[in-house]
C-alpha positions as YAML, in Angstrom:
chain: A
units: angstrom
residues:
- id: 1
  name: UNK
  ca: [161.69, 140.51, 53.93]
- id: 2
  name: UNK
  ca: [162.55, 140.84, 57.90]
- id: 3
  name: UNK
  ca: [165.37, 143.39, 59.02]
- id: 4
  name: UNK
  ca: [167.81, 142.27, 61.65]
- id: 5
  name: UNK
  ca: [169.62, 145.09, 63.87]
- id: 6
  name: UNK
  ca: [173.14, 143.64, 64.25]
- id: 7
  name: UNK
  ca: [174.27, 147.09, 66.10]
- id: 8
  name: UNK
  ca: [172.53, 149.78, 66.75]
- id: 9
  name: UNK
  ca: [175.34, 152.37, 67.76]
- id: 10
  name: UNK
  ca: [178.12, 155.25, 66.94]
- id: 11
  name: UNK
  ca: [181.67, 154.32, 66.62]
- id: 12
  name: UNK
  ca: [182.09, 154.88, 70.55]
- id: 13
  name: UNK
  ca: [179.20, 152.16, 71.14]
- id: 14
  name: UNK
  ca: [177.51, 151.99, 74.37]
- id: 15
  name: UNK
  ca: [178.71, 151.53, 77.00]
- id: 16
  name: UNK
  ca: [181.57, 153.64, 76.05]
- id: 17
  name: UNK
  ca: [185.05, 153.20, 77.20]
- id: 18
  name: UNK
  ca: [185.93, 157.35, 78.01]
- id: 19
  name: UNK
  ca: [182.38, 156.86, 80.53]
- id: 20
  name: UNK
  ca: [183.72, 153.57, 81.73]
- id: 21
  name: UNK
  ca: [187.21, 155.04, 82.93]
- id: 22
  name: UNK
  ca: [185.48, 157.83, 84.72]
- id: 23
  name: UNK
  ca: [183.58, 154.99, 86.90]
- id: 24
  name: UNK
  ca: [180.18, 156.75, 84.66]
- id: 25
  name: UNK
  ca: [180.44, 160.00, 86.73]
- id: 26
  name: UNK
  ca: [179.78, 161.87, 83.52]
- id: 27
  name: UNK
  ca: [177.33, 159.94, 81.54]
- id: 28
  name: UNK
  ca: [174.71, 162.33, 80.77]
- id: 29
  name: UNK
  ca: [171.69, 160.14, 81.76]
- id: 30
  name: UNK
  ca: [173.68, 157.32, 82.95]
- id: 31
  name: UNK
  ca: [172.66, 154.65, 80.18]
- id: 32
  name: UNK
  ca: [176.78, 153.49, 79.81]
- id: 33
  name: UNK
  ca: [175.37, 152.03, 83.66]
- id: 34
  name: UNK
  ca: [172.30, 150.99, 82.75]
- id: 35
  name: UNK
  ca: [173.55, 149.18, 79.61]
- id: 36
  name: UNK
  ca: [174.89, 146.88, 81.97]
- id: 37
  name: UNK
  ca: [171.12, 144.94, 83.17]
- id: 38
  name: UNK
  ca: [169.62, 146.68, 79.97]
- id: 39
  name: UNK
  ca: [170.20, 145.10, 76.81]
- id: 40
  name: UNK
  ca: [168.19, 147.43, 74.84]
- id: 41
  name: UNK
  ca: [170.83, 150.40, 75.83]
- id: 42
  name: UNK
  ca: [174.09, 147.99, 75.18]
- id: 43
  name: UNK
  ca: [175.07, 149.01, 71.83]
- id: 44
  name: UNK
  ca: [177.23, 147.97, 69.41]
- id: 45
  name: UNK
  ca: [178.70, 149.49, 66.05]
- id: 46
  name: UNK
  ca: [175.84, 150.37, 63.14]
- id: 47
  name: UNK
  ca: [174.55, 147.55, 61.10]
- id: 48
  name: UNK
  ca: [171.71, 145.53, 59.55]
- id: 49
  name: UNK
  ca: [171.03, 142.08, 57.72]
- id: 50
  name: UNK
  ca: [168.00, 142.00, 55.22]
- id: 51
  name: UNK
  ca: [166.58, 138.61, 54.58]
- id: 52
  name: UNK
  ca: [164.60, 138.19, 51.69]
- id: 53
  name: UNK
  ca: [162.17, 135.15, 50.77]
- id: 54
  name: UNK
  ca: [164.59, 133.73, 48.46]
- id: 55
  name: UNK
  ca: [166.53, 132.82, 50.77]
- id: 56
  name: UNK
  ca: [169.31, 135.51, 50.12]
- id: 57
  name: UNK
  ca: [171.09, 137.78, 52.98]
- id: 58
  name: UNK
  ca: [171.91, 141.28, 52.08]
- id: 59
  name: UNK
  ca: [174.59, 142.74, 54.90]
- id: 60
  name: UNK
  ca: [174.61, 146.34, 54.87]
- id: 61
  name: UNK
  ca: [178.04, 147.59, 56.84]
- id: 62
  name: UNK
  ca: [180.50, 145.54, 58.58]
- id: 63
  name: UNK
  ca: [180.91, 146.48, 62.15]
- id: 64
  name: UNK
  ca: [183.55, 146.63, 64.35]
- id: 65
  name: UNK
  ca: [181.98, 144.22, 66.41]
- id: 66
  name: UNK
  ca: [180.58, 142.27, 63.08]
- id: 67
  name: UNK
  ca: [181.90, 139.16, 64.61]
- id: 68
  name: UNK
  ca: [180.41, 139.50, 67.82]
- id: 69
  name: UNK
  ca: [176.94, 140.54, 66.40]
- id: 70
  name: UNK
  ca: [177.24, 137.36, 63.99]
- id: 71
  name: UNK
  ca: [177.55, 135.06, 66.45]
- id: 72
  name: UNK
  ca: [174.85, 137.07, 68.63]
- id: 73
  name: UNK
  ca: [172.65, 136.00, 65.83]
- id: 74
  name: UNK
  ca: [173.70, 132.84, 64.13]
- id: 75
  name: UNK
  ca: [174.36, 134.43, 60.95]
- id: 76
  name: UNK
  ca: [174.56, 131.33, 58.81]
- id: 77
  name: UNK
  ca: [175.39, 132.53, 55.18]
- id: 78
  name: UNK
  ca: [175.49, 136.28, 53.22]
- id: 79
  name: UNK
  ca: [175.13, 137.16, 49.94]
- id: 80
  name: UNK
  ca: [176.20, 140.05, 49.07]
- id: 81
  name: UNK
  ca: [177.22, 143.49, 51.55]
- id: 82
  name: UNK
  ca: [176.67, 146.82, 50.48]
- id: 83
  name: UNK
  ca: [178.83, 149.49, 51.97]
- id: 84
  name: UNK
  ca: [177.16, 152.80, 53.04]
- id: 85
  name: UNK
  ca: [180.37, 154.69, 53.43]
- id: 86
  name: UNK
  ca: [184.26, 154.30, 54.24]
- id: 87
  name: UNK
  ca: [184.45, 155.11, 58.36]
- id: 88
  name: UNK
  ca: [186.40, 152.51, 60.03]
- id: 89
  name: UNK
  ca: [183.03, 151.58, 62.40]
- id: 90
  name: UNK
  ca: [180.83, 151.03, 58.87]
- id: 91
  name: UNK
  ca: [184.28, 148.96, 57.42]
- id: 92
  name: UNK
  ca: [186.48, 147.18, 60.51]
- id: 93
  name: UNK
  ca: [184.70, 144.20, 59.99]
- id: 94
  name: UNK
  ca: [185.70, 143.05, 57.08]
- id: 95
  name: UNK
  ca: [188.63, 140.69, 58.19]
- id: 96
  name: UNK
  ca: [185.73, 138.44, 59.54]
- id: 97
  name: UNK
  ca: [184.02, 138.10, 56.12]
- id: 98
  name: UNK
  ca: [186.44, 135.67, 55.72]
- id: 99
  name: UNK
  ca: [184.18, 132.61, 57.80]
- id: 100
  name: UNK
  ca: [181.87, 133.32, 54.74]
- id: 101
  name: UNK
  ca: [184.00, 132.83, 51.96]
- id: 102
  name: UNK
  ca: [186.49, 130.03, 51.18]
- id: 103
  name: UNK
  ca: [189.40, 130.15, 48.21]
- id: 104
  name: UNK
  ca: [186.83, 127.37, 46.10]
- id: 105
  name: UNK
  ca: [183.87, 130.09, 46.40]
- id: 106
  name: UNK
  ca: [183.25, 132.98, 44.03]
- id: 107
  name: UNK
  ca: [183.78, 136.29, 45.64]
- id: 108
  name: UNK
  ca: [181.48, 137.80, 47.65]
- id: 109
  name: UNK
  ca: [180.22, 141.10, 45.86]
- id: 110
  name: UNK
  ca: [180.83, 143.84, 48.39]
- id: 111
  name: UNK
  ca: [178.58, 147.21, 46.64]
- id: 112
  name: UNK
  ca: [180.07, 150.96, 47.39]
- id: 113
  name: UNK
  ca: [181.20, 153.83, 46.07]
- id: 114
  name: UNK
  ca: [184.17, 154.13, 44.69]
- id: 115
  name: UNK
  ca: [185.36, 156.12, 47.66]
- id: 116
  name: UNK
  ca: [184.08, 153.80, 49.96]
- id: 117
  name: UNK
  ca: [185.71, 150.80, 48.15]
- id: 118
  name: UNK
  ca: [188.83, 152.46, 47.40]
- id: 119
  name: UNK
  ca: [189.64, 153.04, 51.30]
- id: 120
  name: UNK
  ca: [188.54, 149.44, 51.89]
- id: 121
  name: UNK
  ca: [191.60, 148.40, 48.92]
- id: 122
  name: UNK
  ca: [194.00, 150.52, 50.91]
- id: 123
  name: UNK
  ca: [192.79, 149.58, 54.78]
- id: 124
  name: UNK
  ca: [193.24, 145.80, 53.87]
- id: 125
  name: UNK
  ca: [195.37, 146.29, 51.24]
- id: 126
  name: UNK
  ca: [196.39, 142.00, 52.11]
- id: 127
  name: UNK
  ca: [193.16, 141.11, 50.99]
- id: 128
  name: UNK
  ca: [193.51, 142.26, 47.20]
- id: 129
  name: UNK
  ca: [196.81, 141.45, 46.89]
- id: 130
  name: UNK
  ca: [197.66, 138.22, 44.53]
- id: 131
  name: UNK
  ca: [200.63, 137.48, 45.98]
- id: 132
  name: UNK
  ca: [198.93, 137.21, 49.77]
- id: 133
  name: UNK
  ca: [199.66, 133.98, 51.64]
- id: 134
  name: UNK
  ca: [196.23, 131.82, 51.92]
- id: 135
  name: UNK
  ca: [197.29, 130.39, 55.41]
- id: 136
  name: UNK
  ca: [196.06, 132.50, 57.72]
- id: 137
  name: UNK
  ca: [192.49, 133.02, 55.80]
- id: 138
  name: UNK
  ca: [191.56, 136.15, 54.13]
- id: 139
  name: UNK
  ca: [187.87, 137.12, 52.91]
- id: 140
  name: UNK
  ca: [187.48, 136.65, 48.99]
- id: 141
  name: UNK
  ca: [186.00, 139.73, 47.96]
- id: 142
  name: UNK
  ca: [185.14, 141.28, 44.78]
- id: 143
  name: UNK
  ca: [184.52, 145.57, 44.68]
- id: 144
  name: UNK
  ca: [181.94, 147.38, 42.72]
- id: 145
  name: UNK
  ca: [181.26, 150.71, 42.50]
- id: 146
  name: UNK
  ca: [178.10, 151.67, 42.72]
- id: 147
  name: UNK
  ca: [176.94, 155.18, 40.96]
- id: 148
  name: UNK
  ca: [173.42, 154.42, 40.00]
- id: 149
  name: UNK
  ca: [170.62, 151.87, 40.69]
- id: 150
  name: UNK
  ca: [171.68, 148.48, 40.60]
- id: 151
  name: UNK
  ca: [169.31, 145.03, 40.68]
- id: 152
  name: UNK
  ca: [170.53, 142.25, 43.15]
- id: 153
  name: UNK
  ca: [169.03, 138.70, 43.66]
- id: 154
  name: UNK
  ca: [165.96, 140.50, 41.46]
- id: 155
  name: UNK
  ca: [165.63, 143.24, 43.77]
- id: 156
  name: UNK
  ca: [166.29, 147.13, 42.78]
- id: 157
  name: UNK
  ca: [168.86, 148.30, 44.89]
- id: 158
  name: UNK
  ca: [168.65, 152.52, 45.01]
- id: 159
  name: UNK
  ca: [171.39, 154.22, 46.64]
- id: 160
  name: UNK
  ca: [170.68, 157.44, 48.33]
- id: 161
  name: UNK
  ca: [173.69, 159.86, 48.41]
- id: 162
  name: UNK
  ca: [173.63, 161.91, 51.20]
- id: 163
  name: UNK
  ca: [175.92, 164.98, 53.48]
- id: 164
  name: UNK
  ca: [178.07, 163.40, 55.91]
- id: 165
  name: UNK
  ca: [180.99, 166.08, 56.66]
- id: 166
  name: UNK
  ca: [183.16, 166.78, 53.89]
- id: 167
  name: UNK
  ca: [183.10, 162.56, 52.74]
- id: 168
  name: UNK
  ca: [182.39, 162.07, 49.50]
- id: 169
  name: UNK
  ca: [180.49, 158.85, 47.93]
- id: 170
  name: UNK
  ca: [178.43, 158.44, 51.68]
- id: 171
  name: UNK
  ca: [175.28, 156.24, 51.03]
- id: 172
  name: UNK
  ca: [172.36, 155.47, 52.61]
- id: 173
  name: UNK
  ca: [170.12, 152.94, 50.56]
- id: 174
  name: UNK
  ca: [166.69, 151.97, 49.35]
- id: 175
  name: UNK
  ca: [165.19, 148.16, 49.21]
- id: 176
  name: UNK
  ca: [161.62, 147.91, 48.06]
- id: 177
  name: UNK
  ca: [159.99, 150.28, 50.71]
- id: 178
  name: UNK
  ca: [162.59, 149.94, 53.36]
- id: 179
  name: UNK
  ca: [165.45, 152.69, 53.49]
- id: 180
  name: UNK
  ca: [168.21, 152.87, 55.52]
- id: 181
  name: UNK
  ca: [170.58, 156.02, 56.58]
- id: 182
  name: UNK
  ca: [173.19, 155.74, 58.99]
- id: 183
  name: UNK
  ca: [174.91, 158.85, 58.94]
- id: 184
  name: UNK
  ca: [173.75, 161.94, 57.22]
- id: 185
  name: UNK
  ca: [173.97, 165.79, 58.29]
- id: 186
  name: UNK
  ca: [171.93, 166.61, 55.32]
- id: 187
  name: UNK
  ca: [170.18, 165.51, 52.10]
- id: 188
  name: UNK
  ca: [169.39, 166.98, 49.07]
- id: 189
  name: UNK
  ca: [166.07, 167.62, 47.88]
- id: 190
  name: UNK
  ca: [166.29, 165.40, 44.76]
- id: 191
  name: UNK
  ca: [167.80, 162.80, 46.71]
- id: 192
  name: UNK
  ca: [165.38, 163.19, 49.49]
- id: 193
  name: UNK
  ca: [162.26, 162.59, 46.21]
- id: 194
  name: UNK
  ca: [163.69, 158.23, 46.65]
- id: 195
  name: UNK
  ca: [162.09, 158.07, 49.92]
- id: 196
  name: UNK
  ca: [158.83, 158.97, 48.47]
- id: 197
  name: UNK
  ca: [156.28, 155.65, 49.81]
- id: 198
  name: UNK
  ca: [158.33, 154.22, 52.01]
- id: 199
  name: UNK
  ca: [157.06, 151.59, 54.83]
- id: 200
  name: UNK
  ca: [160.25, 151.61, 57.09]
- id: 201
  name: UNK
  ca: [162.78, 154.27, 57.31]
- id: 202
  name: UNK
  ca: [166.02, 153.88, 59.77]
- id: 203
  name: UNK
  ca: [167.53, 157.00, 60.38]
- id: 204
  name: UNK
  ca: [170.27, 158.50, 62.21]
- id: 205
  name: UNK
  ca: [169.95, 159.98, 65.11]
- id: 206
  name: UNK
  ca: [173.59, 160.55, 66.94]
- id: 207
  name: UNK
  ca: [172.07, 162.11, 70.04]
- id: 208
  name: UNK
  ca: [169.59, 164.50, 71.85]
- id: 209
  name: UNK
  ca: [171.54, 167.92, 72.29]
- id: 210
  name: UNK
  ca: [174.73, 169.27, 71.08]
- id: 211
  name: UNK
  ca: [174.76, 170.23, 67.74]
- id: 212
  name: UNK
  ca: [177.16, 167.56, 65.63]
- id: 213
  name: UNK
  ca: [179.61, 168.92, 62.37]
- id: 214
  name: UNK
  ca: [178.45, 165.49, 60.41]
- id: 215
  name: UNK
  ca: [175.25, 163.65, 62.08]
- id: 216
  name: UNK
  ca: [171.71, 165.00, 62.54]
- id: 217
  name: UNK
  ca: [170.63, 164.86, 66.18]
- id: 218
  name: UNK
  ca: [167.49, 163.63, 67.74]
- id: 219
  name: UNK
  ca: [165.42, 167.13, 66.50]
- id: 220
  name: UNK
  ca: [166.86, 167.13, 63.25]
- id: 221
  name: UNK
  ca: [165.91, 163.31, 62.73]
- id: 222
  name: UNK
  ca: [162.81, 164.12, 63.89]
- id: 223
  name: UNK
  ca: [162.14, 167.21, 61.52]
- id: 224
  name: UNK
  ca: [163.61, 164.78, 58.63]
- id: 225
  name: UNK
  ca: [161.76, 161.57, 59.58]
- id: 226
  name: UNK
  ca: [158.50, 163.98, 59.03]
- id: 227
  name: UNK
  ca: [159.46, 165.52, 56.08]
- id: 228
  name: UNK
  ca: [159.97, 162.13, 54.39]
- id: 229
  name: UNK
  ca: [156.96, 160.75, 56.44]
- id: 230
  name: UNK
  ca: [156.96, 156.94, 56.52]
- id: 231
  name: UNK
  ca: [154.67, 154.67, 57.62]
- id: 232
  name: UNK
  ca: [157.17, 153.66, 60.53]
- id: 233
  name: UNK
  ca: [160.75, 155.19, 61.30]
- id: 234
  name: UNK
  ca: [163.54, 153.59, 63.42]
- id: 235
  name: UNK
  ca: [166.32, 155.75, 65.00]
- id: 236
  name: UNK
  ca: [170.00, 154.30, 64.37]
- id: 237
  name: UNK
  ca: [173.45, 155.15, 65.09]
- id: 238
  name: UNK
  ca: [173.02, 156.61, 68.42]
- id: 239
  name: UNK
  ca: [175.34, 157.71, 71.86]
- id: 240
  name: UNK
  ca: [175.09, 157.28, 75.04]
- id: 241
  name: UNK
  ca: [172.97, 160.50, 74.95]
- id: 242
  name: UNK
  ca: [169.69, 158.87, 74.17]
- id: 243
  name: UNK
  ca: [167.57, 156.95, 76.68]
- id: 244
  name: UNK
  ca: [165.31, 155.03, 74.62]
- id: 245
  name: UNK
  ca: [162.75, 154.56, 76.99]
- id: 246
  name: UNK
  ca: [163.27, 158.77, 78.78]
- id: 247
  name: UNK
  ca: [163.62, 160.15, 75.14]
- id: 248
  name: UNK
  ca: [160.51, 158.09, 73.33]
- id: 249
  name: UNK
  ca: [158.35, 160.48, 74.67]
- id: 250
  name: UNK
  ca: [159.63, 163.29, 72.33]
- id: 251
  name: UNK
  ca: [158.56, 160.88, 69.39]
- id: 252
  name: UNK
  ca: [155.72, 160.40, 66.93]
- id: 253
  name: UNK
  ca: [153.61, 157.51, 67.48]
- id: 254
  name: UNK
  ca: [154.99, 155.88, 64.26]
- id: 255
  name: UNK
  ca: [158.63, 156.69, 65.65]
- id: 256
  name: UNK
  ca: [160.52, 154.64, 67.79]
- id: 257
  name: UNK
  ca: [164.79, 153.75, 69.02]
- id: 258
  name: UNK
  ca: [166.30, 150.59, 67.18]
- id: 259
  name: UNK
  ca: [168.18, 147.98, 69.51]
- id: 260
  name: UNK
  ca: [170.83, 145.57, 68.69]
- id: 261
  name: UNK
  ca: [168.73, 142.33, 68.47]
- id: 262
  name: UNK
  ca: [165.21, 144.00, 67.26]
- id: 263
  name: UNK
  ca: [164.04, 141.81, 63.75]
- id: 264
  name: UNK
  ca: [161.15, 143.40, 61.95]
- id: 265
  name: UNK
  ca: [158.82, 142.16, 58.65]
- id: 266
  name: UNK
  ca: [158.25, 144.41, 55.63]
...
């Protein structure tokens, strides 16, 4: 299967707007600035597409910037989306699904917890509603809660509940030997026992310093990413705080920063 990075940031995204109204006087290692000629530091909202052999797309999140990212990549056709939790930067998307659905298709399953999918019934409440007028084009989508293992397309699909605040029903999730965590402060050791064997493991990693009430930052990932020890880990979700070519020094050979555009095989 190959791995596409749609975005590769937080829900600020880089550059961010707060550094861009102070003219980047206060961008702690100036990479809002150099996101400008540096496309590899221009980062938009979390997200990845998994393409498998069969010729099946799995989306994983819907940015913010989904639309932008799918045009970015000529995303021809999805599948199916899982849903890693409810945060308007993993969700805002969604609207845009709607290009990938018509009122003839059947509904595009969109996987979750039930958290997760019952703030996306009440965010676009219009969508679920029968009585919604078809003119303007809204996304035909059909909910399901996830609590266990699941099997899509013939694939097992292993979700990976993990600390993210006080949210409840926050994912990250297993394919084959590829896992995927967005946002996580902490993990529990059972949980932590599915990423036994894996090949690829993308991890958050919010920024360098500064201690964060709901993401691990780049010490913590690192401590994690070695506890779980994969052949290869990609940091994801990050600020304006990490330099991915200043910063890849602190990492293990088999470690590296994700950017929006970056397609690897597993």
């Amino acid at each position: 299967m190959k791995v596409k990075f749609l975005g590769t940031g937080t829900s600020h995204g880089v550059p961010s707007i707060d550094c861009m109204l102070n003219n980047y006087k206060n961008c702690p290692k100036n990479v809002c600035e150099k996101s400008k000629y540096d496309l590899k530091h221009y980062r938009t909202r979390s997200s990845i597409l998994i393409e498998f052999e069969t010729n099946k797309n799995i989306l994983i999140d819907v940015s913010m910037d989904f639309r932008h990212q799918a045009l970015r990549e000529r995303i021809n056709k999805i599948d199916a989306i899982l849903i890693t939790h409810c945060h308007f930067d993993h969700i805002g998307g969604i609207p845009d699904i709607r290009s990938y659905t018509s009122r003839n298709s059947e509904p595009l399953k969109v996987f979750g917890s039930f958290e997760s999918n019952n703030v996306i019934k009440k965010t676009f409440s219009y969508i679920f509603d029968p009585n919604t007028f078809w003119g303007g084009g809204i996304p035909k989508l059909s909910l399901i809660d996830v609590y266990e293992s699941f099997e899509l397309f013939g694939e097992k699909i292993v979700p990976i509940f993990v600390e993210h605040a006080n949210l409840k029903g926050c994912f990250g999730y297993r394919i084959k030997n590829l896992a995927y965590i967005p946002d996580i402060k902490s993990i529990s050791l059972k949980e932590k026992e599915k990423l036994n064997g894996l090949d690829l493991l993308i991890l958050n990693c919010l920024r360098e310093e500064k201690q964060h009430v709901s993401h691990l930052i780049l010490g913590q990932s690192i401590e994690l990413a070695r506890e779980i020890m994969p052949k290869k880990c990609f940091f994801i979700h990050m600020c304006h705080d990490i330099d991915y070519q200043l910063d890849k020094a602190k990492l293990d050979s088999w470690m590296d920063f994700s950017y929006d555009g970056l397609m690897l095989d597993i």
